[in-house]
N, C-alpha and C positions, 0 to 999 in steps of 0.2 A: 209146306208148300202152299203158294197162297190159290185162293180159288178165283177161277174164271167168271164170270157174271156176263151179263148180257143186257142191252139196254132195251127196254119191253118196246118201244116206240120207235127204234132207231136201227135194231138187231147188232151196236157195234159191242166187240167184244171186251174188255176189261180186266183187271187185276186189281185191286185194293191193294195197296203200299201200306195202312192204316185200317183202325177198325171203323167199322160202321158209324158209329158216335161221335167219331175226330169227323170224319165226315160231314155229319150231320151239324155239326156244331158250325163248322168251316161254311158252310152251304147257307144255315142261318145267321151267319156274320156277316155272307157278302155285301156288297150296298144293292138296291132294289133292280138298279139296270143294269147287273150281272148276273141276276136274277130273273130276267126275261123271257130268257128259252133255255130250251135244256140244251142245245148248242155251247151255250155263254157260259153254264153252269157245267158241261163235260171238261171246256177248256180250262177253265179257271183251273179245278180240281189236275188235270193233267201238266198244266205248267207251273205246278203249287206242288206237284210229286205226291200227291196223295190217291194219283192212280194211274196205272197205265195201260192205255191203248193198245190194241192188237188190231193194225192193220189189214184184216183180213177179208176181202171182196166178194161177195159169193151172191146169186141173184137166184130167186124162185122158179126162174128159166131152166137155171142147169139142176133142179133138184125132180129126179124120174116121177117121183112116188108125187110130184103137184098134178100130174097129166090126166 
């Protein structure tokens, strides 16, 4: 079962379809203005199938234990 990840800067949530390396390898091949933001470099990876997005909405508001 693959594992959840979470992006440190973004909170969005994730699946690796691949390992870490194919990844990593992928991420250092793109050209430099895909390379930009990690926006540019979330998508690339998502519409390349080597991860997938978990749409999932949640804000620090609805979370009790922030108050």
């Amino acid at each position: 079962m693959p594992h959840e990840n979470f992006l440190k800067y973004g909170g969005v949530k994730f699946t690796n379809n691949v390992s870490a390396k194919e990844i990593n390898l992928f991420v250092r091949n793109l050209p430099s203005d895909k390379k930009d933001n990690l926006y540019e470099v979330i998508k690339e990876l998502e519409e390349n199938g080597l991860i997938d997005l978990h749409h999932e909405f949640s804000s620090i508001d609805d979370d009790p234990s922030s108050c």
